[in-house]
C-alpha positions in Angstrom: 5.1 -6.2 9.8 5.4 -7.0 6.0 8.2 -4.1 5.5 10.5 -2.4 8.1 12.6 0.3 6.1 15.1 1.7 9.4 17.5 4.6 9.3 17.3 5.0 5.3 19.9 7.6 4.0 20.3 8.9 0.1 22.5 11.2 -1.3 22.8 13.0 -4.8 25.6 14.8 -5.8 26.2 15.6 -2.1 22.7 16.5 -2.0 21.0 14.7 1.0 17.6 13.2 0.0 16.5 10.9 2.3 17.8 11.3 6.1 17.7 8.5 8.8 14.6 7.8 7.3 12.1 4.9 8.9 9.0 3.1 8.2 7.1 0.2 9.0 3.7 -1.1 7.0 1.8 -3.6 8.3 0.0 -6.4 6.1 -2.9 -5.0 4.6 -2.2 -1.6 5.2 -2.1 1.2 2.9 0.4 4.2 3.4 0.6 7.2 1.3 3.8 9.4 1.1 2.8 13.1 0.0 5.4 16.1 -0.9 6.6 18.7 -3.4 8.2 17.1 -6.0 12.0 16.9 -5.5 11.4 15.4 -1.9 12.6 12.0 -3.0 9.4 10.5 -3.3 9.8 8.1 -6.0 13.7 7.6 -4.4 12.0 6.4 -1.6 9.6 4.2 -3.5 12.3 2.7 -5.9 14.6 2.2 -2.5 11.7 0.2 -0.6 11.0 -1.7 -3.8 14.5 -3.1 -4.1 15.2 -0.9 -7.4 17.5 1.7 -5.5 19.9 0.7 -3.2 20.6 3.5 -0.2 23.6 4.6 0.7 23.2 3.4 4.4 20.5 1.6 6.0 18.2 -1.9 7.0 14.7 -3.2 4.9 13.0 -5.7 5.8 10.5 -7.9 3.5 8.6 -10.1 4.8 11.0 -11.6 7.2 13.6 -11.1 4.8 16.5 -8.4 5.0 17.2 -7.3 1.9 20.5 -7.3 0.7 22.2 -7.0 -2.8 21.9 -10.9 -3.3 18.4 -10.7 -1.8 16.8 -8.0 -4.0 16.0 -9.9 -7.0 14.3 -13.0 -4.9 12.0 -10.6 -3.1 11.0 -8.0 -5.7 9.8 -11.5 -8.1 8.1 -12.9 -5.1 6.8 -10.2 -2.7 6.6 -6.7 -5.1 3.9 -5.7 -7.2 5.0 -1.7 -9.4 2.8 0.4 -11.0 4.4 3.3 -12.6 3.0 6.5 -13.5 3.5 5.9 -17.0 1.5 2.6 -17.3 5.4 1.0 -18.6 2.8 -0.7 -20.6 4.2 -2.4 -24.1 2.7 -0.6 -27.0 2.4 -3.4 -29.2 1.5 -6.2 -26.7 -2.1 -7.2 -25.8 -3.8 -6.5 -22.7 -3.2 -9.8 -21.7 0.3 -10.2 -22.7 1.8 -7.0 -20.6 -0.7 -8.7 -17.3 1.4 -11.5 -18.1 4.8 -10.8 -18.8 5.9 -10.5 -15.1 5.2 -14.1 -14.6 7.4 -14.7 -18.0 10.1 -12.9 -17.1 10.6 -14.5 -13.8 9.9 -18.0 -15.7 7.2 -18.6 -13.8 4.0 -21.1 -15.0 1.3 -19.2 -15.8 -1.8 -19.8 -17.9 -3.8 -17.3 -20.0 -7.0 -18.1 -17.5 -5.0 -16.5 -14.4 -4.8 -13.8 -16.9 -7.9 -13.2 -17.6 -9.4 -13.1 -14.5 -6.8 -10.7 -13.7 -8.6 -8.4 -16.4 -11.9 -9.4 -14.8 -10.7 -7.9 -11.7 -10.1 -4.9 -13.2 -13.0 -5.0 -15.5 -11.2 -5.1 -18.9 -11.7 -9.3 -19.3 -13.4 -7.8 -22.9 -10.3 -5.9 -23.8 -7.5 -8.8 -23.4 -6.3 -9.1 -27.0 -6.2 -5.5 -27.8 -3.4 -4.1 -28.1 -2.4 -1.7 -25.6 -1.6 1.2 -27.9 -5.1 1.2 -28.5 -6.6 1.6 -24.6 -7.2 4.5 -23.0 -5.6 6.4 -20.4 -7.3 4.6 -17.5 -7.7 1.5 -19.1 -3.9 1.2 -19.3 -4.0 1.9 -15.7 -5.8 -0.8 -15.1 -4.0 -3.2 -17.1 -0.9 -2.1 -15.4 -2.9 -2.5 -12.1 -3.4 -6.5 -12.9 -0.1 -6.6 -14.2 1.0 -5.3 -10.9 -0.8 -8.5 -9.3 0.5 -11.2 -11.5 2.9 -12.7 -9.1 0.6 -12.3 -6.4 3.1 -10.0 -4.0 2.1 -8.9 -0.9 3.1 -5.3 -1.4 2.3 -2.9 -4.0 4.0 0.3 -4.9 2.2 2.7 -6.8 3.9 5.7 -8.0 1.7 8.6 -8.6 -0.8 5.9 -9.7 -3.7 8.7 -11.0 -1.3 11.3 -12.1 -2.1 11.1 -15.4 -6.0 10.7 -15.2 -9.2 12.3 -15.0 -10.7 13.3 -11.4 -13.3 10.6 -11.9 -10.9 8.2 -13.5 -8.4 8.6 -10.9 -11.0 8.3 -8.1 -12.4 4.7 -9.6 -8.2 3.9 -10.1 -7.7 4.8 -6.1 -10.7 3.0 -4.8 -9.5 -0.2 -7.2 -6.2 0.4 -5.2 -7.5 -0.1 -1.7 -10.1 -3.0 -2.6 -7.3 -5.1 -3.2 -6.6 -5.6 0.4 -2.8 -5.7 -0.2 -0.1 -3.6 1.6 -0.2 -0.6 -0.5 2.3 2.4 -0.4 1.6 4.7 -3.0 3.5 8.0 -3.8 0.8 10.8 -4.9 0.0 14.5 -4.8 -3.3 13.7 -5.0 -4.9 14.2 -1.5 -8.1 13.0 -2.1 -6.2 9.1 -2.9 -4.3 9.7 -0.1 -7.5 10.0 1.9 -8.6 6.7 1.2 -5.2 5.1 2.3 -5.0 4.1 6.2 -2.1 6.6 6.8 -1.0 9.8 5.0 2.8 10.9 5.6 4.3 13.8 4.2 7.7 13.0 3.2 9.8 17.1 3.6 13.7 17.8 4.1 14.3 13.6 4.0 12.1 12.6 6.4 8.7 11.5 6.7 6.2 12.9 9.3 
């Protein structure tokens, strides 16, 4: 298993969210969490990605339990975000948001990995224009390859086609599962959750 998420708990304001909550993912796999909004979707997805800590509860990354001290090792070396808003930098290139994860962590990196980053997503052409001046889905693709820059093993897409066309969104989900990483992706989109392995539908803190 690349993640192992057992007995996960959240509370807000005395409001339980997420209840004794478990899931496992295997490698390659592809796992999408449906709901109303409010559920604790994106909780859940922050949580499993190291960003939210739970109240009570074990995750497990690649071998790895995840623990205050741990977090920051295994979201630079194992986690891949992409947010529904892109997250993009306005004034950046193309290339420089794909490769600002690698900078941030101080990793090497070389504007060639970059590229053929872009290349992956078919935007290669578009690498030093800014971002400001993309469109909707080509900022989803940019933050797609940005996504991949560390080369995790999991990514976490949250609501990864909200904010796109049907056809848009269907060439964005497809893009998604071709990558052939472990994928969990929060959406309320069922025709993306369709292409995923498994669909769960996360309701009263628990996902079934």
């Amino acid at each position: 298993m690349i993640l192992k998420a057992k007995n996960i708990t959240k509370t807000y304001a005395k409001t339980p969210v997420l209840s004794n909550l478990s899931l496992t993912v295997k490698s390659g796999e592809s796992i999408a969490i449906c709901g109303r909004s409010g559920e604790g979707k994106t909780t859940l997805l922050h949580i499993l990605g190291t960003l939210e800590e739970p109240d009570s509860g074990e995750i497990e990354i690649a071998g790895q339990r995840l623990t205050r001290s741990t977090a920051p090792h295994i979201r630079n070396q194992q986690i891949g975000f992409i947010f529904q808003a892109y997250n993009l930098l306005e004034d950046f290139t193309a290339l420089e948001n794909v490769l600002m994860p690698a900078r941030i962590a101080r990793k090497p990196i070389t504007r060639q990995k970059g590229l053929e980053l872009l290349s992956l997503v078919g935007l290669q052409a578009k690498a030093d224009l800014p971002a400001k001046f993309l469109s909707g889905g080509e900022r989803q693709r940019v933050a797609i390859a940005r996504a991949l820059c560390n080369d995790p093993n999991i990514i976490l897409a949250d609501e990864p086609t909200g904010n796109l066309d049907r056809t848009n969104g269907r060439n964005i989900g497809e893009l998604l599962i071709s990558l052939k990483k472990s994928l969990i992706l929060v959406t309320h989109d069922p025709e993306l959750a369709a292409l995923c392995h498994h669909q769960y539908l996360l309701k009263d803190g628990q996902l079934s």
